[in-house]
N, C-alpha and C positions, 0 to 999 in steps of 0.2 A: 504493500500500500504506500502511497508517493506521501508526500506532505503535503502535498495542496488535496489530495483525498482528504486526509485527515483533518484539514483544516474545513472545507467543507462537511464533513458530517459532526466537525466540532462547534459549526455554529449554529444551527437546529436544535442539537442537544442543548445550547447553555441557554437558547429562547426559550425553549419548554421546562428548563429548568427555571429561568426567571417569571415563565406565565404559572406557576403552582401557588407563587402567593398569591393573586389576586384572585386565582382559581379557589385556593383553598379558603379564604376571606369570604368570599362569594357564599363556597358551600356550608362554611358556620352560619350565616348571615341568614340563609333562606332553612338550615334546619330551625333553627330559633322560630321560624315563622312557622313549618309546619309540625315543628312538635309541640307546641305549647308552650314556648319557654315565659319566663317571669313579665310582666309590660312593665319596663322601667324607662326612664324619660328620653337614653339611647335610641330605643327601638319602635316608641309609639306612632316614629311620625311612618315607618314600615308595614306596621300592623294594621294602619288605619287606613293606607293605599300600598296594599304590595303587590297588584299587578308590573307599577313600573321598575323595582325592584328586582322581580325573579324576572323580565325581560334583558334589563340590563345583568343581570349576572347571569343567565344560560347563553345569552348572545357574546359576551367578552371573551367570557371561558370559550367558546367553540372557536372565536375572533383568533384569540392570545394561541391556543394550542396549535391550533391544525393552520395557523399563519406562520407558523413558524419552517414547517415544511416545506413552504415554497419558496426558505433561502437554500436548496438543499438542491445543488446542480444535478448531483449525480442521482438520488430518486426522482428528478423531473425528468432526466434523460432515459430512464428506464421503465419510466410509467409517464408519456408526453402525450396524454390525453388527460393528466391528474392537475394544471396549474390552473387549466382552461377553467377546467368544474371546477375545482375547489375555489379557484378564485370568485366566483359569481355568489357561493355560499357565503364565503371570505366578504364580500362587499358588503352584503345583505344584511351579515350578521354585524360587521361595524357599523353599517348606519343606524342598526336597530341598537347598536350599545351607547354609541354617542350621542343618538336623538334622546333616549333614555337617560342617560348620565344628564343630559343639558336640561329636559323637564323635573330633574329630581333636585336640579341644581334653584331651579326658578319655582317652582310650589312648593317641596317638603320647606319643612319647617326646619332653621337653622341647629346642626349641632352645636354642643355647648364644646368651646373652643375653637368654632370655627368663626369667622369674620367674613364683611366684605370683601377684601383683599382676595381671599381663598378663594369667593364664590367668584370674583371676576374672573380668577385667574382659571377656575373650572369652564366657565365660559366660553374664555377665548380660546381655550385648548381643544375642549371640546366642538366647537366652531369648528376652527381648522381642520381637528381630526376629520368629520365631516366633510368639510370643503375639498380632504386629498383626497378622500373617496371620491367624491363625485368627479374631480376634473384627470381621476386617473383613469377614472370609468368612461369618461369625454376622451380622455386620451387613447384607450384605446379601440374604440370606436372606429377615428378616423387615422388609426393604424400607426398611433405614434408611441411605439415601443417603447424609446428613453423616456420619454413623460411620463406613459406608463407606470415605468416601472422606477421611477423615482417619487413620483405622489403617492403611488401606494406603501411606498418604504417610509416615509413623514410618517403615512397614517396609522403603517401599524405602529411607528416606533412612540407615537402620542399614546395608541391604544394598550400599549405597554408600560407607560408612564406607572401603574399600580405599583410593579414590579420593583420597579429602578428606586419610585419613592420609597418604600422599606429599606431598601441596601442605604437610603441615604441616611433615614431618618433614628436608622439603631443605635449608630454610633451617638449623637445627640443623648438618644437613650439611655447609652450606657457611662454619658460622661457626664452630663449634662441633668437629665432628668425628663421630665415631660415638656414639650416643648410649649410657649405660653401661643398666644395666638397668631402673632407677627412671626414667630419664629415656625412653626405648624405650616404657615401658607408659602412660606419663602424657600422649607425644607423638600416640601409637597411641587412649587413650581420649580426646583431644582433638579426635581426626578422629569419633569417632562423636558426640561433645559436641556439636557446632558443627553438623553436619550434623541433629540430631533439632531444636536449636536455630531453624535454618532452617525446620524441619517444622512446629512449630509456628504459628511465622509467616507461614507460607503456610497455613497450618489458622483460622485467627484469620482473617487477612484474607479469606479464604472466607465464614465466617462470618458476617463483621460485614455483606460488600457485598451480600448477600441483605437484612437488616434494614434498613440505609441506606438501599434501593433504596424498598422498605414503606413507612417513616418518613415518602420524599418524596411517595410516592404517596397515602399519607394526608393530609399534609398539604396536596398541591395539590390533593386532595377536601374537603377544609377549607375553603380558601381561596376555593373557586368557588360554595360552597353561598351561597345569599341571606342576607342576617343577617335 
């Protein structure tokens, strides 16, 4: 096995490793609601509307998981009828997490610790999230691959943002203590920062290794012609 094998099926593995916490979040979150857990002031504003709750946690979790497999060269090249369908599921189920995250953001009733700050910044993340689905969904339509497949890397990597915020917000935790509110939203938009961050760098370096690739090719047609 090469190293760019490796490197390939190592980065699948560490998304579905990073989609278990918002997955696992999720699935505490909706037991509570169907088993009967205690109504404390956390959970009332769920109990008392959780259709858009369990929409936004079984659409994320399927979002977060199974998106993860189409950074995964070498299962698309072996199953190339899998990015086409998954990704149409893929869309369906982000727009239905993000429309979901952005209505629970605007009716439920504020958690204790959370601020304006936090709710804009849900907002505009969530917006976006939304806006790369749609214009990668545009994009591919009229058949423009790099568009494609650069808005839909924004979207999932916003739709992953759950993830990232945990990895940021522990150490806070474990040094620090519970974070106050200012500090909650700034931690919370830090996970989405770093993660679009990522997105582009991995959108860039796409980019460039098509051109690179050109460049040599030209110039070892350069290089052989007779002077």
């Amino acid at each position: 096995m090469t190293s760019t094998t490796k490197a390939e099926r190592l980065v699948p593995a560490a998304l579905v490793a990073l989609s278990l916490v918002p997955i696992l979040a999720g699935a505490a979150r909706l037991a509570e609601l169907t088993g009967g857990a205690e109504l404390t002031p956390r959970n009332a504003r769920f109990f008392a509307s959780p259709l858009p709750l369990a929409l936004h946690v079984l659409s994320a979790s399927v979002y977060c998981a199974l998106g993860a497999f189409q950074f995964a060269p070498d299962f698309r090249r072996r199953r190339p009828g899998w990015h086409r369908v998954a990704g149409r599921l893929l869309v369906a189920c982000g727009l239905v997490a993000g429309l979901s995250g952005l209505w629970m953001t605007l009716f439920y009733p504020r958690a204790e610790g959370d601020g304006e700050l936090l709710d804009g910044l849900r907002l505009l993340f969530g917006s976006a999230m939304v806006l790369s689905l749609i214009l990668g969904l545009a994009a591919i339509l009229r058949r423009d691959v790099g568009g494609h497949r650069a808005w839909m890397i924004r979207g999932y990597a916003i739709g992953l943002g759950a993830g990232t915020q945990v990895l940021v917000s522990v150490p806070w935790f474990l040094i620090v203590g519970a974070p106050g509110e200012l500090a909650r939203a700034l931690l919370l938009g830090a996970g989405w920062v770093i993660n679009l961050a990522v997105a582009e760098w991995v959108i860039r370096r796409q980019t460039a290794s098509p051109v690179r690739a050109a460049e040599m090719r030209a110039s070892v047609g350069n290089a052989s012609r007779p002077a």
